[in-house]
Jmol script that loads the backbone (N, CA, C; Angstrom):
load data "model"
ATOM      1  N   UNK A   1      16.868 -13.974 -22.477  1.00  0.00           N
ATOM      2  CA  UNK A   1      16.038 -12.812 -22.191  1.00  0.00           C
ATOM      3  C   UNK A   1      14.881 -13.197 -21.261  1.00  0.00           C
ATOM      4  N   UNK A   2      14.651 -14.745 -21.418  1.00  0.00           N
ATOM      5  CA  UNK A   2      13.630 -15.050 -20.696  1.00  0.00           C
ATOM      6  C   UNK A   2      13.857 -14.782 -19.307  1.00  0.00           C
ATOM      7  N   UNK A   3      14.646 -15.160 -18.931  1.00  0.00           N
ATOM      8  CA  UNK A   3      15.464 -15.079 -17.550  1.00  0.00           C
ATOM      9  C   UNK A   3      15.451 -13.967 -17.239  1.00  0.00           C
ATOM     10  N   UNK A   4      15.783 -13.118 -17.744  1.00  0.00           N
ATOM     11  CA  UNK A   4      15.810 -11.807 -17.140  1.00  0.00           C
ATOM     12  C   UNK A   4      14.504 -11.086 -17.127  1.00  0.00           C
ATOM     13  N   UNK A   5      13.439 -11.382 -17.924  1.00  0.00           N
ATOM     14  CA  UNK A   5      12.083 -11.007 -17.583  1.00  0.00           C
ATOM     15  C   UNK A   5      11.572 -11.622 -16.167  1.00  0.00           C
ATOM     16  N   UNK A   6      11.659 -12.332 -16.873  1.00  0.00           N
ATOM     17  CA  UNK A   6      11.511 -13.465 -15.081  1.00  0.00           C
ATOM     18  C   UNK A   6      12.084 -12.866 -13.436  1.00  0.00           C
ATOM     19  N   UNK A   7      12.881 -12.289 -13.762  1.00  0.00           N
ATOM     20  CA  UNK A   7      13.962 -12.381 -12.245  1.00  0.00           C
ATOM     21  C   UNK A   7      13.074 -10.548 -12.107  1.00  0.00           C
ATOM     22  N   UNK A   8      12.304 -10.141 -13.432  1.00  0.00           N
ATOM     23  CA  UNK A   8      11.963  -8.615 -13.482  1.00  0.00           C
ATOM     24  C   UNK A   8      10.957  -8.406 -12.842  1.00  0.00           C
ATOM     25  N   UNK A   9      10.065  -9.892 -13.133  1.00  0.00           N
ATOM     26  CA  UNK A   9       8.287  -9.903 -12.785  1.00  0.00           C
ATOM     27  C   UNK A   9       8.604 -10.632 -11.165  1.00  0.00           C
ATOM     28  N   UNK A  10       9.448 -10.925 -10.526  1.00  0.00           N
ATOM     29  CA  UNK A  10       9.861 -11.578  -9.587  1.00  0.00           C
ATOM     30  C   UNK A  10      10.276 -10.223  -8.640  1.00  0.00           C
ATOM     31  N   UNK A  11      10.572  -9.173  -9.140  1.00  0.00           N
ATOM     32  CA  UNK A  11      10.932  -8.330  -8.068  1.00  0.00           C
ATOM     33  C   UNK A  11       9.530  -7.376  -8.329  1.00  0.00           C
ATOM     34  N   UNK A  12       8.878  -7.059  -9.455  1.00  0.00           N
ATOM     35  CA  UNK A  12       7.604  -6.417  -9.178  1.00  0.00           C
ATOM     36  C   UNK A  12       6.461  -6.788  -8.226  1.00  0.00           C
ATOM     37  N   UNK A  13       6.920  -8.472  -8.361  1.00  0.00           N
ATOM     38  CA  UNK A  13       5.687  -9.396  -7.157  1.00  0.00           C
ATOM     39  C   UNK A  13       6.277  -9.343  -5.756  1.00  0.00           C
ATOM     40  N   UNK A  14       7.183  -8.373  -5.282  1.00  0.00           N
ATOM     41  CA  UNK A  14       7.067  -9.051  -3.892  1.00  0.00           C
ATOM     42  C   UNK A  14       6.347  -8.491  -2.838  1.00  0.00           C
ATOM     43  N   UNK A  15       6.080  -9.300  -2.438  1.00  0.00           N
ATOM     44  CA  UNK A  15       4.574  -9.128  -1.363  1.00  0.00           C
ATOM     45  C   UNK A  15       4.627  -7.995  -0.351  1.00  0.00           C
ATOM     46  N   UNK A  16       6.168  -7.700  -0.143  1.00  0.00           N
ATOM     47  CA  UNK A  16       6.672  -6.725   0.704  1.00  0.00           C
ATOM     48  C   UNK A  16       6.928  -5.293   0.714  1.00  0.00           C
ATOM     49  N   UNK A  17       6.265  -5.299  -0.264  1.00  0.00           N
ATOM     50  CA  UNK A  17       6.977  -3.307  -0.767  1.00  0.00           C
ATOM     51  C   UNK A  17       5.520  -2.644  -1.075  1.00  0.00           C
ATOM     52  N   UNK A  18       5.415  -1.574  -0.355  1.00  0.00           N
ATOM     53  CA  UNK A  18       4.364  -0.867   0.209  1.00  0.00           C
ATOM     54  C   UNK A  18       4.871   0.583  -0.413  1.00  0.00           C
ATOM     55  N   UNK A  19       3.905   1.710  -1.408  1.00  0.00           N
ATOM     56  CA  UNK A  19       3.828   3.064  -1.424  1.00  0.00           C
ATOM     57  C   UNK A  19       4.191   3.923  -0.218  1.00  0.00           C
ATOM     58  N   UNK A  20       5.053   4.752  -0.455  1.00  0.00           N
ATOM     59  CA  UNK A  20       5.125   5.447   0.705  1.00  0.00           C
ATOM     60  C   UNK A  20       4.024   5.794   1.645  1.00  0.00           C
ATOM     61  N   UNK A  21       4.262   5.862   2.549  1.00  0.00           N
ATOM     62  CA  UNK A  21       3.353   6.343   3.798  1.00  0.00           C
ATOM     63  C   UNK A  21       2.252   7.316   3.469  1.00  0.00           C
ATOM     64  N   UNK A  22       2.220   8.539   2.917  1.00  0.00           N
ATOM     65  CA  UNK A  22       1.642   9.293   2.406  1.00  0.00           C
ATOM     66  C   UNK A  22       0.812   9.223   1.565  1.00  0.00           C
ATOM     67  N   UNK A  23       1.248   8.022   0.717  1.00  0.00           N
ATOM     68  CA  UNK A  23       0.126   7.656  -0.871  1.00  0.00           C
ATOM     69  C   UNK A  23      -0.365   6.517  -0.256  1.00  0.00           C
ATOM     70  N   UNK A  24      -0.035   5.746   0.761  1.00  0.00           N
ATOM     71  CA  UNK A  24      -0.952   4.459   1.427  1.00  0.00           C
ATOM     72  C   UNK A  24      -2.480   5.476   2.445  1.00  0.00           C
ATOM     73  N   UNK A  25      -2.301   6.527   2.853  1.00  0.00           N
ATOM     74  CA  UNK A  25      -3.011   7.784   3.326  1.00  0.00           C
ATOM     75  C   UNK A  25      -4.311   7.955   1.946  1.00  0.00           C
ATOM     76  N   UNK A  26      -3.603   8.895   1.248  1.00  0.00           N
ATOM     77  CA  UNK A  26      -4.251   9.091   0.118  1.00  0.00           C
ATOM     78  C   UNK A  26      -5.358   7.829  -0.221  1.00  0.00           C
ATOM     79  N   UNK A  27      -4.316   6.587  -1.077  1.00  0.00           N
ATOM     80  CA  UNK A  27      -5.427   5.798  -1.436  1.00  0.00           C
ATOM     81  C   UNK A  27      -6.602   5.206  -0.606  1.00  0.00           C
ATOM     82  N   UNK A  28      -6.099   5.041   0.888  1.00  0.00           N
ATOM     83  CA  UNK A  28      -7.301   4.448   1.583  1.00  0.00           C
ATOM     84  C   UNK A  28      -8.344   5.812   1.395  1.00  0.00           C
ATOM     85  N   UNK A  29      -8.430   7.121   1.438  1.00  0.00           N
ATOM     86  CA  UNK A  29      -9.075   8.061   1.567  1.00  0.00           C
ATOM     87  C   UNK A  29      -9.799   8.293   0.318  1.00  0.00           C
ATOM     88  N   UNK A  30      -9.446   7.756  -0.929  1.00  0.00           N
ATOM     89  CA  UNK A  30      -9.695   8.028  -2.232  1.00  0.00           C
ATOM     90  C   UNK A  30     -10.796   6.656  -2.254  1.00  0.00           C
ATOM     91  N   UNK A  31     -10.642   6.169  -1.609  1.00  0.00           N
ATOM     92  CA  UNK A  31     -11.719   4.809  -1.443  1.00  0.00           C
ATOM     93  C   UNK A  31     -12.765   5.123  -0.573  1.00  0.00           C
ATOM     94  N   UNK A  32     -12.805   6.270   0.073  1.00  0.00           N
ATOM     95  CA  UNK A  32     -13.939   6.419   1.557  1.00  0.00           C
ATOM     96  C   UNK A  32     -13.306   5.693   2.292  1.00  0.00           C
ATOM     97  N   UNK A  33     -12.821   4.674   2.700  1.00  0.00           N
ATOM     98  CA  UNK A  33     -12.561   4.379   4.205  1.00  0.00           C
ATOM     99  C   UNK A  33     -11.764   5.149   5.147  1.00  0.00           C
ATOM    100  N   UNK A  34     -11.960   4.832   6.447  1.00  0.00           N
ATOM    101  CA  UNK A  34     -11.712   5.229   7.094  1.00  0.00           C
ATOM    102  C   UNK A  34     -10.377   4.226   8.216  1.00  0.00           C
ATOM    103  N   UNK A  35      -9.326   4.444   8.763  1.00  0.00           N
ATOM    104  CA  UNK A  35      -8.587   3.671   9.335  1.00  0.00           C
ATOM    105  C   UNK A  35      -8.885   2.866   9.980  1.00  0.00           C
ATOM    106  N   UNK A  36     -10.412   2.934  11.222  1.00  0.00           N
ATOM    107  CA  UNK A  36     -10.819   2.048  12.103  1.00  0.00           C
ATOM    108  C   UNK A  36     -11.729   0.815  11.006  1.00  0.00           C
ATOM    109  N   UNK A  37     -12.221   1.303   9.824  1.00  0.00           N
ATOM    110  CA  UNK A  37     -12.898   0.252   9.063  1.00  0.00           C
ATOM    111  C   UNK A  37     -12.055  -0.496   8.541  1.00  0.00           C
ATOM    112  N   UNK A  38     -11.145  -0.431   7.888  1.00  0.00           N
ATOM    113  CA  UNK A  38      -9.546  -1.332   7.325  1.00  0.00           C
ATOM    114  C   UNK A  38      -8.651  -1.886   8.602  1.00  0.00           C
ATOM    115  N   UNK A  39      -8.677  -1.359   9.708  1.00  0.00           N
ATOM    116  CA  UNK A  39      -8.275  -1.714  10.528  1.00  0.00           C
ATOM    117  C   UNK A  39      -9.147  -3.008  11.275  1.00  0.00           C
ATOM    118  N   UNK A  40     -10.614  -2.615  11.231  1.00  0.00           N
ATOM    119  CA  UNK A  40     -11.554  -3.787  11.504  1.00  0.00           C
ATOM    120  C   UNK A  40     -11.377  -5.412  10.586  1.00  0.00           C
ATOM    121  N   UNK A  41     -11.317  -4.976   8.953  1.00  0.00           N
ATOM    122  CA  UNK A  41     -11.091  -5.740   8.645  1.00  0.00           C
ATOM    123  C   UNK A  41     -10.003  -6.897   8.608  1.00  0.00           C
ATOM    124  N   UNK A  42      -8.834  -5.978   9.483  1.00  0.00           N
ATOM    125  CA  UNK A  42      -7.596  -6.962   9.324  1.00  0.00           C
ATOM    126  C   UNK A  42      -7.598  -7.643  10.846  1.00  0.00           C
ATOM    127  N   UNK A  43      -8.223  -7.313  11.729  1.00  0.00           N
ATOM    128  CA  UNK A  43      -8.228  -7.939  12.783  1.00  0.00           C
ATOM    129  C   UNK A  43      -7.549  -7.006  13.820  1.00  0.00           C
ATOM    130  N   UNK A  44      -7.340  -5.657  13.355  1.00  0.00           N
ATOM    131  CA  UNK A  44      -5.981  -4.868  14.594  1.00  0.00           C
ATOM    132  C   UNK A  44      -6.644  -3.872  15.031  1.00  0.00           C
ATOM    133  N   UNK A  45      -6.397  -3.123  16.229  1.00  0.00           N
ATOM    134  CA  UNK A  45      -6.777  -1.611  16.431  1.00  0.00           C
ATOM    135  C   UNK A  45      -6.422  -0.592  15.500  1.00  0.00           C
ATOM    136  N   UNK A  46      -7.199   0.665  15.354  1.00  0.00           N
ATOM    137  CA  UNK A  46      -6.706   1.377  14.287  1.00  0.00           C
ATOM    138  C   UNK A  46      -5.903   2.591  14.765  1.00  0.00           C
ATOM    139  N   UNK A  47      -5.131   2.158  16.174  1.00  0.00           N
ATOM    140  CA  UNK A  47      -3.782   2.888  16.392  1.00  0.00           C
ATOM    141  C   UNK A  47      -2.607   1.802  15.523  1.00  0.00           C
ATOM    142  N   UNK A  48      -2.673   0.454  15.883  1.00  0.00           N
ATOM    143  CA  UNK A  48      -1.683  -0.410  15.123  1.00  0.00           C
ATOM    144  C   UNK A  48      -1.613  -0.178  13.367  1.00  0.00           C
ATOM    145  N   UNK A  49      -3.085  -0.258  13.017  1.00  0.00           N
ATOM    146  CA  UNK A  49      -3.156  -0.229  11.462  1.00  0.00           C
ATOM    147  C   UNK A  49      -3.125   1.624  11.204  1.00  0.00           C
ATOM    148  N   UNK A  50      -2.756   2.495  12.171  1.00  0.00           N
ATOM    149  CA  UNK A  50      -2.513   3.868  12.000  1.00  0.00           C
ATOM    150  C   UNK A  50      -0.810   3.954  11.922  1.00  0.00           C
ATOM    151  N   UNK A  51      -0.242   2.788  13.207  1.00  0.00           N
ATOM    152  CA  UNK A  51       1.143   3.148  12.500  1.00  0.00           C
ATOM    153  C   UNK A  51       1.735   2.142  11.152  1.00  0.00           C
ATOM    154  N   UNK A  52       0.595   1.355  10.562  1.00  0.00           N
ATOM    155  CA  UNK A  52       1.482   0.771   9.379  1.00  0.00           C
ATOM    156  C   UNK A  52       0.856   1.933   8.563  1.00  0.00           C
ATOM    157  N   UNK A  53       0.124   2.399   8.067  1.00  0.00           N
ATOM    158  CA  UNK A  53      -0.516   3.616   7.229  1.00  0.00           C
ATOM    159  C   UNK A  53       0.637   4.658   6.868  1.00  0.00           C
ATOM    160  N   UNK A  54       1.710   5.503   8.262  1.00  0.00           N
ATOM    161  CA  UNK A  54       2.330   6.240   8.786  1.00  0.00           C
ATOM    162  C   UNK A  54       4.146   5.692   8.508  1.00  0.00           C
ATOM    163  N   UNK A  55       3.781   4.531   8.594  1.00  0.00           N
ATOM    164  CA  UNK A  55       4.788   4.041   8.590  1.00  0.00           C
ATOM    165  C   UNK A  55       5.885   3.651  10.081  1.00  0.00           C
ATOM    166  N   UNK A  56       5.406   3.894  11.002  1.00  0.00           N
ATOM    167  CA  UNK A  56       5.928   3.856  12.145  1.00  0.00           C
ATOM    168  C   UNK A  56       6.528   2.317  12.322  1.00  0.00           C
ATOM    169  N   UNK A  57       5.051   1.210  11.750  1.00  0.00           N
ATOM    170  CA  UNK A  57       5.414   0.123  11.999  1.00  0.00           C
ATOM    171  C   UNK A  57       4.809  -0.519  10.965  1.00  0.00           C
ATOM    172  N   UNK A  58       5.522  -1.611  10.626  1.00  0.00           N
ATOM    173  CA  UNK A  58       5.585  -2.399   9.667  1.00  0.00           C
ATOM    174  C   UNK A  58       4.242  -3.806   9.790  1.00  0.00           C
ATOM    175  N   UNK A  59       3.800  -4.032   9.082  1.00  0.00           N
ATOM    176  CA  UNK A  59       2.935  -5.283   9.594  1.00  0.00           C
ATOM    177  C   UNK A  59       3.334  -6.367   9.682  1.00  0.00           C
ATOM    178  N   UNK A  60       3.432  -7.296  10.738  1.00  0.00           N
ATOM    179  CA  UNK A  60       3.502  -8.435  10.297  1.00  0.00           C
ATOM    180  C   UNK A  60       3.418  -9.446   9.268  1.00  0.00           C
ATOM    181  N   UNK A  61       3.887 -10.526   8.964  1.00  0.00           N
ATOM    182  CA  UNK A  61       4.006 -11.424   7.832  1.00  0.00           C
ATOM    183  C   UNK A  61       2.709 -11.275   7.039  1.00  0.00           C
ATOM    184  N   UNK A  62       1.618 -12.130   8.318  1.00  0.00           N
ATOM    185  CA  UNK A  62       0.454 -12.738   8.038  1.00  0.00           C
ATOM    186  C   UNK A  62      -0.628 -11.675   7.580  1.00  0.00           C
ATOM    187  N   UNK A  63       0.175 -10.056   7.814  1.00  0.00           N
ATOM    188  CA  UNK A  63      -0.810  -9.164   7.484  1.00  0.00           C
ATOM    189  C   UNK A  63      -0.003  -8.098   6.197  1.00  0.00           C
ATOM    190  N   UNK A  64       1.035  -8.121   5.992  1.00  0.00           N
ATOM    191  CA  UNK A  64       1.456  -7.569   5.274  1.00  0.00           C
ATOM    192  C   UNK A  64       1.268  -7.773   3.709  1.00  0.00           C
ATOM    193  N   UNK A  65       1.297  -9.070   3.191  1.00  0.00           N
ATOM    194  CA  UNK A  65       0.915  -9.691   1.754  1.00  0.00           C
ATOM    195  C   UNK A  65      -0.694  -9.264   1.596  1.00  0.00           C
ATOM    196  N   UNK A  66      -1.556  -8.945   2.871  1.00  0.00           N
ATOM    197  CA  UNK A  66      -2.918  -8.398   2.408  1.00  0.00           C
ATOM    198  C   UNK A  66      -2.896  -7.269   2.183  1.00  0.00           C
ATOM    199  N   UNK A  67      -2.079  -6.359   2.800  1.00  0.00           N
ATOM    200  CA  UNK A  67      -2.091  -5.067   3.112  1.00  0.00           C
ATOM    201  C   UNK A  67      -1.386  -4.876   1.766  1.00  0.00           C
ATOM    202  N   UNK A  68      -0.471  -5.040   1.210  1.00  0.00           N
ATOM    203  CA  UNK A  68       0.116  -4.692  -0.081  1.00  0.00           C
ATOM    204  C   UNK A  68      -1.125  -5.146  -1.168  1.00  0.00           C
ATOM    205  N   UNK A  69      -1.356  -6.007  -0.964  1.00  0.00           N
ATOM    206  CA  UNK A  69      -2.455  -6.461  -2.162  1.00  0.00           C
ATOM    207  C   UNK A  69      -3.689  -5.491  -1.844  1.00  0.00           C
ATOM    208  N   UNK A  70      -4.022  -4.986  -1.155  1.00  0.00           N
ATOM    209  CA  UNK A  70      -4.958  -3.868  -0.400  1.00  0.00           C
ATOM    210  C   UNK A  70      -4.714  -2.748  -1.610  1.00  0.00           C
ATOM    211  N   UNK A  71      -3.570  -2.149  -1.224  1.00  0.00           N
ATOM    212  CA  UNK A  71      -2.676  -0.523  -1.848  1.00  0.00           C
ATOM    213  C   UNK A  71      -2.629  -1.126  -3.232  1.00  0.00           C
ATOM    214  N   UNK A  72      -2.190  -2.079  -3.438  1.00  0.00           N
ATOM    215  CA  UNK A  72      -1.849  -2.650  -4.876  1.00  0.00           C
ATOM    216  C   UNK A  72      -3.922  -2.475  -5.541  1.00  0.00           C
ATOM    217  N   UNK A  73      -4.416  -2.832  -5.284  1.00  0.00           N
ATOM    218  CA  UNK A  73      -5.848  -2.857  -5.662  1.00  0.00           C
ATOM    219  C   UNK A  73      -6.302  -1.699  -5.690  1.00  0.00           C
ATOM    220  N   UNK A  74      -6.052  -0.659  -4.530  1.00  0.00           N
ATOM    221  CA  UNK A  74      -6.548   0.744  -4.512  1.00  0.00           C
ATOM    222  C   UNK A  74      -5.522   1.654  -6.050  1.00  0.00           C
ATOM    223  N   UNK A  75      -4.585   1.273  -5.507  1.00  0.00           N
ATOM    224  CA  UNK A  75      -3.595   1.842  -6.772  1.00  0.00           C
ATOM    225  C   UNK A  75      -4.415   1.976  -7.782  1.00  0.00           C
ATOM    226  N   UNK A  76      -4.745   0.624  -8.133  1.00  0.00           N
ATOM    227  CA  UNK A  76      -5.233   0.305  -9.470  1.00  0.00           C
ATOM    228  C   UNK A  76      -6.582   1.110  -9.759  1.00  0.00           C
ATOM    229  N   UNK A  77      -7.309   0.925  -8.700  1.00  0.00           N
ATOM    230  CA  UNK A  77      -8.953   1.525  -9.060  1.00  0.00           C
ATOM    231  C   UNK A  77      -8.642   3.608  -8.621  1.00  0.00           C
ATOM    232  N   UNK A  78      -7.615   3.783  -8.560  1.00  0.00           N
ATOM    233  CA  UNK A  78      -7.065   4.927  -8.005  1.00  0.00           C
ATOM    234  C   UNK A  78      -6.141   5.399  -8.544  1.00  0.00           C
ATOM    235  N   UNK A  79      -5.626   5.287  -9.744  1.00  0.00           N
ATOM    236  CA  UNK A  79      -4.541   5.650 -10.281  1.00  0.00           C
ATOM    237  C   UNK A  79      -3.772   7.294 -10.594  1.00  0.00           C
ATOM    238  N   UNK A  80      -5.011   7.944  -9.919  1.00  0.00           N
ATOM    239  CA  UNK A  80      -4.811   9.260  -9.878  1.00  0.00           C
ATOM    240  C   UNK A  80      -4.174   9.626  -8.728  1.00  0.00           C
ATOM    241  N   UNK A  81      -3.907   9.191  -7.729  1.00  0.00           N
ATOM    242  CA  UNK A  81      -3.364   9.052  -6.432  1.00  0.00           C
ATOM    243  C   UNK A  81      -2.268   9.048  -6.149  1.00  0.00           C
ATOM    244  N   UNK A  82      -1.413   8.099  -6.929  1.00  0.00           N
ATOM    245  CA  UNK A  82       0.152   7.332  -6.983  1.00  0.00           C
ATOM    246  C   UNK A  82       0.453   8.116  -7.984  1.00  0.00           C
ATOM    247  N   UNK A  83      -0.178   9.420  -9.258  1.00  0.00           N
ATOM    248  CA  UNK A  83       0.880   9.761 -10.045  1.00  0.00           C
ATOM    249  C   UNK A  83       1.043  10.924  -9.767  1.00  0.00           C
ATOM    250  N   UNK A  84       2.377  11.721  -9.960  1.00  0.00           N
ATOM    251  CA  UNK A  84       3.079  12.871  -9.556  1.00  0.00           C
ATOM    252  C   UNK A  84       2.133  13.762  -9.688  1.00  0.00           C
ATOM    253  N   UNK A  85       1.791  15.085  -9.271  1.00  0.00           N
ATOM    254  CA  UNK A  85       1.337  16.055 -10.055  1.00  0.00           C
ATOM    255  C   UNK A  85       2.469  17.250 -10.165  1.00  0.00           C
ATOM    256  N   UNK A  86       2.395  18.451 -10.595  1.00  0.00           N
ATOM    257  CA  UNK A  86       3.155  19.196 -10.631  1.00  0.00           C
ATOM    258  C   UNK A  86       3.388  19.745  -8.757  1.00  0.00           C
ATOM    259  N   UNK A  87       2.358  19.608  -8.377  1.00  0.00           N
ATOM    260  CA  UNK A  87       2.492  20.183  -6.824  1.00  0.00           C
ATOM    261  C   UNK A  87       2.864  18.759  -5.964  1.00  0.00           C
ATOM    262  N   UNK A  88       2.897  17.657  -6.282  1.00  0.00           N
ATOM    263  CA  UNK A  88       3.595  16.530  -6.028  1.00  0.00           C
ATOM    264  C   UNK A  88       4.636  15.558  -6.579  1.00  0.00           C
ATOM    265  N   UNK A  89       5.678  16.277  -6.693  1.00  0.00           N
ATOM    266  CA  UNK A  89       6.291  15.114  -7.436  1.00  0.00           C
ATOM    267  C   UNK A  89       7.096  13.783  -6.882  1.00  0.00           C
ATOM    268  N   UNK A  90       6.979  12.984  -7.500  1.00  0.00           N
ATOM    269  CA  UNK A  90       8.280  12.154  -6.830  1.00  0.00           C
ATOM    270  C   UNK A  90       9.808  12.361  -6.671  1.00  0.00           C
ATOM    271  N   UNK A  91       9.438  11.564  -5.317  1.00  0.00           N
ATOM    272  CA  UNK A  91      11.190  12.024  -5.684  1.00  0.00           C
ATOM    273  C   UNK A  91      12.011  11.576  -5.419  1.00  0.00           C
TER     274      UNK A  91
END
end "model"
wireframe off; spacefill off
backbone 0.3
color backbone group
């Protein structure tokens, strides 16, 4: 059983999987920032860090494990954001 917890917490950690486009929107907005200030911080213009937001484009390696840990952190202090409502559901 251990094993299979393991291989469970191994696919919840990967550095690569990002909220849809829409709730990566939301949470930066539920924080006050603004795209050009998150965009400042990662080093990019905030047309580049507008199409990872959008989803157009994906971030690079070296920026992507921040950027998930970013959404992953907002999630958390934001949890009202990422859950369905009746006028949003998942789907």
């Amino acid at each position: 059983m251990s094993e299979l917890l393991d291989a469970v917490d191994a696919l919840l950690a990967r550095p690569d999987v990002m909220p849809p486009p829409d709730v990566r929107a939301r949470l930066r907005k539920a924080d006050g920032l603004t795209q050009e200030e998150v965009a400042g911080t990662f080093g990019v213009t905030r047309v580049a860090f507008h199409r990872w937001e959008t989803g157009i484009a994906k971030p690079r390696r070296r920026h992507l494990e921040a950027y998930v840990r970013l959404l992953d952190g907002w999630a958390k202090k934001h949890p009202e954001v990422v859950q369905p409502t009746p006028e949003r559901k998942a789907g």
